[in-house]
N, C-alpha and C positions, 0 to 999 in steps of 0.2 A: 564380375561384370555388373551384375546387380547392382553393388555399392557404390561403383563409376557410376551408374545412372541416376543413383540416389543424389548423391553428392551432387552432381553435374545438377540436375532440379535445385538441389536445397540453395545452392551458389547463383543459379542464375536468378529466379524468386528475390533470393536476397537484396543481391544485387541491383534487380530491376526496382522495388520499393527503394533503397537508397537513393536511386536515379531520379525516379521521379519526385523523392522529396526535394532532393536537390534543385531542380526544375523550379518547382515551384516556390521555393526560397529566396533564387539567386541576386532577383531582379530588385527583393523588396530590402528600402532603404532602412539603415536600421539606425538609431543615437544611440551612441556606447556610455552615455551617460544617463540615459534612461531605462530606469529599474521595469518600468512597465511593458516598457517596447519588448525589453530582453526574457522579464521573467512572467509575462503574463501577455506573450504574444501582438500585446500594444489594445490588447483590449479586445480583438475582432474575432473568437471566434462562431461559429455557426452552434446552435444547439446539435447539431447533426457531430458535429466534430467533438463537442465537448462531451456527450453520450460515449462514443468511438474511445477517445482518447483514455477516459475515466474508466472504461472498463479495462483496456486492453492494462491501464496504469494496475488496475487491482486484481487480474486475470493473468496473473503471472506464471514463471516456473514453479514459483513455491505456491501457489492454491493449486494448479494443477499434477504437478507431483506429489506435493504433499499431502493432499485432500484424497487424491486414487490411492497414495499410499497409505491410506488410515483404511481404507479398503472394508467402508462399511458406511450405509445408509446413514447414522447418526451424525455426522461432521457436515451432512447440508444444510443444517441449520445456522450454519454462518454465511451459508448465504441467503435462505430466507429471512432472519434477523436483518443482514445487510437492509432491506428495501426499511426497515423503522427506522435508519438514519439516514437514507438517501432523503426518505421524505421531511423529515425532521431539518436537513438542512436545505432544502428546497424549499421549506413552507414559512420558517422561523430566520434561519442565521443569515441563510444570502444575502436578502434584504437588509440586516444589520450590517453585514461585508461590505457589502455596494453604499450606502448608507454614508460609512465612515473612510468610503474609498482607498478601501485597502488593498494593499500588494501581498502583505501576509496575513496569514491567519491571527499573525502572534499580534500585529498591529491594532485592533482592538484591544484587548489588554491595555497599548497604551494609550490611545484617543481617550478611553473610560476612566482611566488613572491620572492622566498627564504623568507619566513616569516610565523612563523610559528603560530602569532596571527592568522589570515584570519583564516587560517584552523582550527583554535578553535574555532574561533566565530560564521562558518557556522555549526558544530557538536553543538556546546552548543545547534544552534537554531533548527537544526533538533534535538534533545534530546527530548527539551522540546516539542515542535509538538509532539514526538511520545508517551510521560508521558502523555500530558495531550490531548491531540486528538484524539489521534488514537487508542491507547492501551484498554485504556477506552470502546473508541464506539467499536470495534471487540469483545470485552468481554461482554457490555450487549446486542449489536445483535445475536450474538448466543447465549446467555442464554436467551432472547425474541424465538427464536426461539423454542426452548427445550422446553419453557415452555408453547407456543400456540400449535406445534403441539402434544405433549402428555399430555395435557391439567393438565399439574402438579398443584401442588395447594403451591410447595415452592416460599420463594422468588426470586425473578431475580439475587440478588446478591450474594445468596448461590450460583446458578449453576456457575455464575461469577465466586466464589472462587476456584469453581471444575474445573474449563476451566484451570485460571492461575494458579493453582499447577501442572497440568500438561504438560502444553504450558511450563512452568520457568523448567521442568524436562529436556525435549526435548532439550533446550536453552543453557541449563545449562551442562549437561552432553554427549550430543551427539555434539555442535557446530554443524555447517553449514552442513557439512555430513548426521548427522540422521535426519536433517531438510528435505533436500531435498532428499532423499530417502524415506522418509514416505507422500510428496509432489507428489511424482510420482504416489505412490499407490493410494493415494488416489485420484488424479487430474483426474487417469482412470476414477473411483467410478463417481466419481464429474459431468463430462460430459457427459457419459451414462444415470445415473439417471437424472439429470436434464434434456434432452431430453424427456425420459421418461415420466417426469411428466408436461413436458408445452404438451406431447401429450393426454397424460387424460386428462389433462385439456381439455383442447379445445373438445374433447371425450366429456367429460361432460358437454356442453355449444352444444353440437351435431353442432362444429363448426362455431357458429352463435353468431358471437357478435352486432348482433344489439343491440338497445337498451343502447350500451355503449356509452355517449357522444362525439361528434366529436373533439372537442381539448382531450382527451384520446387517442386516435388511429391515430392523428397527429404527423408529423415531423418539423413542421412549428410552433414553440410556438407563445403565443402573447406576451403584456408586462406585461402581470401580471402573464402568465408563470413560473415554475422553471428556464426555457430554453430560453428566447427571441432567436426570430429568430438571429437578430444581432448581440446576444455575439459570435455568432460561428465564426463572422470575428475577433473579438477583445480578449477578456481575455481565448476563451478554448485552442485558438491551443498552447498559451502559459501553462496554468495549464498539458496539455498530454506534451509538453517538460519537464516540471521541473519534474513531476513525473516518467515519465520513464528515462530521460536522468541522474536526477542527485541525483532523490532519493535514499539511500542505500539502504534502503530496500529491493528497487525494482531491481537495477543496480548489489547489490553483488551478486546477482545470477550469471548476464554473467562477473562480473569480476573474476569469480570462474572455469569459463572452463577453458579446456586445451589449448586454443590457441583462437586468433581472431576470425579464421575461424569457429571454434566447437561456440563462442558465439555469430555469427552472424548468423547460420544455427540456434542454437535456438531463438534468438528474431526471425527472419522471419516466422516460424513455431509458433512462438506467435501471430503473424500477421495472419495466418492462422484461427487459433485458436478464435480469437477476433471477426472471421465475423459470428461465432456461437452461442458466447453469449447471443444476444440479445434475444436466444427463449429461453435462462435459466434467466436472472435478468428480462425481461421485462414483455415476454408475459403472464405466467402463474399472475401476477399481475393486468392487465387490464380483465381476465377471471374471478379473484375473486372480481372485480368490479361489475361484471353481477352478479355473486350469491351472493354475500351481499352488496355489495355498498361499498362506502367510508370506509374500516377499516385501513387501515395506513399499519403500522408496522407492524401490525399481520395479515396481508393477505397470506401471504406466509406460515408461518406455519400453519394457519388452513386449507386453500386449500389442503396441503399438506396430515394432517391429516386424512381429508373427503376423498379423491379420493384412495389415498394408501391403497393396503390390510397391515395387520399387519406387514406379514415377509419385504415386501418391505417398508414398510414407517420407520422400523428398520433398514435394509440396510441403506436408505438415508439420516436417521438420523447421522449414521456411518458417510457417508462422506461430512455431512456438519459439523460435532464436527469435524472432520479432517480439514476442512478448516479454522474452526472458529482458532484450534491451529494451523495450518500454518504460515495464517496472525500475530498470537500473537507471536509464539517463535521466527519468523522471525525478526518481530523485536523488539524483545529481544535481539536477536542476533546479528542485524546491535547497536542498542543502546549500547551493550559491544564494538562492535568496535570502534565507535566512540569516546567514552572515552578512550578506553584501549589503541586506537592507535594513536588520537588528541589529547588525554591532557596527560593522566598518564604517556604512552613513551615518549612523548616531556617535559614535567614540571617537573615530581617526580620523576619515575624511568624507565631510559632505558630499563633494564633488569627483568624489572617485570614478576613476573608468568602469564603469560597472560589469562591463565584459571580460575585464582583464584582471578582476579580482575575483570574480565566477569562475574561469578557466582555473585560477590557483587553488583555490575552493576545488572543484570540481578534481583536480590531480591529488588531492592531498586527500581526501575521501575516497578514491578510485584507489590508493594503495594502501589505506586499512583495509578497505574491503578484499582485498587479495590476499591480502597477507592472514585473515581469518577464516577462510575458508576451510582450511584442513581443520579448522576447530570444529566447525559446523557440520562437518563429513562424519563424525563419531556420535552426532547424536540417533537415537531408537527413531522418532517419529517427528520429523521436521516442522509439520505444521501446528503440533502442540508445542512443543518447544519456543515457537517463534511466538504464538499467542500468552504464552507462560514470560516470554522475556519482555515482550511489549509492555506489560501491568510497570513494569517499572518507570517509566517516564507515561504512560497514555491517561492513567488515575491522576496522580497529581497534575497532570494540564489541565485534566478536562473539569476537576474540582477548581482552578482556577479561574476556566471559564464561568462554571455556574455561579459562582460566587459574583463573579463581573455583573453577571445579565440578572443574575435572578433578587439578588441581596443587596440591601439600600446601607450607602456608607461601610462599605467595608472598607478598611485601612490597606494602603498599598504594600506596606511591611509586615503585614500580618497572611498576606498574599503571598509573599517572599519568602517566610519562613517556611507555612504553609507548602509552600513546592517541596521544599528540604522536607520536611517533617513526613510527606508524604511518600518522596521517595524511600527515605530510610526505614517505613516501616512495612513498604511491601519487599523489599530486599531481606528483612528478615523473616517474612513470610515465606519467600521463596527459597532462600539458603538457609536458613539457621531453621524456622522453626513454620510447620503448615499444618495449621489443625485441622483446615478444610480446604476442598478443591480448587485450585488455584482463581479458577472463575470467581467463588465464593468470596475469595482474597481481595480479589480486585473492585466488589463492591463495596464489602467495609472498607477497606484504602481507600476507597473513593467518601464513603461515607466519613469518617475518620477526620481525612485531609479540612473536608469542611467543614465540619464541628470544630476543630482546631482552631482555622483561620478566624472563624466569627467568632469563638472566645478571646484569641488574642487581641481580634480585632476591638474586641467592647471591653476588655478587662489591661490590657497590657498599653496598647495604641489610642491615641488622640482622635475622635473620630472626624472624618472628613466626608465632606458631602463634595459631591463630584457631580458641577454643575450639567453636565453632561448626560448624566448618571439617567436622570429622568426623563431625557428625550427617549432615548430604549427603553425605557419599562415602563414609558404609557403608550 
């Protein structure tokens, strides 16, 4: 009876946020030929919605499963770190976004170049990041979720299928609008309840976490930590730039407001936001340390299950299946842009239906990402693993940017190799050969990549001034 009531909650919840996104959608007119209308809302969002949207995008299944499942104090510092690029792209990049009126992140690159390979080759690589990384792990952490705290007996990659048929509706038929208006609703859900439930927790531990080991409930990692104390000087402050400053994912939200100012009130109120988190991804994780020990992954939805009476653990089921499809239609939705607006408008066809090469997009990333799940199910700790695979496309992007904004006359082919040169050698940092902590990896990669490009660029390449080049860097 319980479970019927659970469920009966978690369905009707559901249900009702679809509804009213739909609602609110229906009436507005959309041109299947504009990339703006479709991937970036047409321009109007509210700072209120672009806050909402951007969290619920980054406050997925996999930070909050994965972060409870590291089940110790030390992995909140990805979300404190978080607030140095939220501000860093609020106070510096947007402006240069908005600026050069971009629909993608990647499109800078080519306004600064005139070249419009770069800007394909940093899309291809975020693509692929988001096929075979991201899509994946948001799809079986909320289906790990679903299926520890209602303690289902189907597989992980059924509910998977149930996630992306949904998430690819969202993506597919409402574009960036029904995205974040169903982001909003639920980001309320999201932050309440989780409150909520790190306070039963703790409630159920009658606030006493002794007994929990002291590298647990430390800020101070060792070296055999997730976290060494000393990556925080070197490879994190770079991973929170590339991820809030230049990821789409994360970026087309505020390049989606109505103005600079509407997407610099919402990132800061993201900042806001971010000093909260850590009593929703961490604490209720190092609490179910004390009542069962070491279980990983599934520490969060079984805490969840145990403490919750039925009607609410059906609520909060609601809106974390709400976050799990955030994060996925999200980017769904950056993934159609990137193509729809980096290769297919630039190489095949100007004039394309932008809608109807989105939806294709959109189904052809909806079954990699299913079909990789069970790969994803055999990793130890989901949320290092996922920041371990990111280095491999996030370093060489983001060395592509600085070199854009910060470096006079870099050669656009020196840029290009540059990507390459960058990926292959934290690939061999991470398979073949890691003398230091992968964080550590992803600084030198990132240091590396742009030593590289400014030698080829002044030694190999013809240099080019890009008249462009100086409006940004005065």
């Amino acid at each position: 009876m319980e479970q019927i009531v659970q469920l009966a909650i978690f369905f009707g919840l559901t249900s009702t946020v679809g509804l009213i996104t739909y609602l609110k959608c229906r009436n507005i007119k959309r041109d299947s030929s504009d990339s703006r209308d479709y991937f970036l809302a047409g321009g109007g969002l509210s700072w209120v919605v672009v806050a909402g949207s951007l969290m619920m995008t980054n406050i997925s299944a996999e930070q909050i499963v994965g972060m409870n499942g590291a089940q110790a104090l030390l992995v909140a510092w990805w979300e404190i770190a978080a607030a140095v690029g939220l501000i860093i792209l609020a106070k510096w990049l947007i402006p240069i976004y908005y600026k050069y009126n971009c629909t993608t992140t990647t499109e800078l690159l080519e306004r600064k170049y005139n070249d419009k390979g770069i800007r394909a080759m940093v899309s291809v690589l975020f693509m692929l990041g988001y096929a075979f990384i991201l899509l994946p792990v948001v799809l079986y952490t909320g289906s790990l979720f679903m299926k520890s705290m209602f303690g289902l007996q189907i597989p992980v990659t059924l509910l998977a299928i149930i996630f992306a048929v949904v998430g690819a509706v969202y993506a597919i038929f409402g574009g960036l609008r029904a995205i974040a208006i169903s982001d909003s609703l639920n980001g309320i859900g999201l932050i309440l309840m989780g409150i909520v439930v790190s306070f039963l927790a703790m409630n159920a531990v009658n606030w006493d976490l002794s007994g929990v080991p002291i590298e647990r409930i430390t800020l101070i990692g060792d070296n055999q930590s997730d976290i060494p104390w000393h990556t925080l000087l070197t490879g994190m402050i770079f991973i929170q730039i590339f991820y809030w400053g230049t990821n789409m994912v994360i970026t087309q939200r505020a390049l989606a407001a109505k103005s600079v100012k509407e997407a610099q009130k919402g990132l800061y109120a993201a900042v806001i936001m971010k000093l909260i988190v850590p009593i929703i991804v961490v604490l209720p994780g190092i609490v179910a340390f004390k009542l069962y020990g070491d279980v990983g992954d599934v520490a969060y939805g079984r805490l969840v299950g145990d403490i919750l009476p039925p009607w609410l653990s059906g609520a909060f089921a609601a809106v974390i299946a709400g976050a799990v499809l955030s994060s996925f239609n999200s980017c769904l939705n950056s993934a159609a842009a990137l193509y729809t607006c980096d290769i297919h408008q630039n190489y095949v066809n100007p004039n394309a239906d932008v809608r109807k090469i989105g939806t294709r997009v959109a189904l052809v990333f909806t079954l990699i990402s299913v079909v990789l799940v069970p790969i994803f199910a055999k990793s130890e700790s989901i949320i290092s693993l996922l920041q371990q695979l990111n280095g491999l496309y996030s370093m060489p992007v983001l060395a592509a940017f600085i070199c854009a904004l910060v470096f006079k006359n870099v050669h656009a082919n020196a840029i290009k190799l540059g990507l390459i040169f960058g990926v292959l050698i934290y690939a061999i940092f991470t398979f073949i050969w890691s003398p230091f902590h992968f964080i550590h990896m992803m600084a030198i990669t990132l240091v590396a990549t742009i030593t590289v490009t400014l030698l080829l660029s002044k030694f190999v390449f013809a240099q080019r001034t890009d008249p462009q080049l100086a409006a940004v860097e005065s």
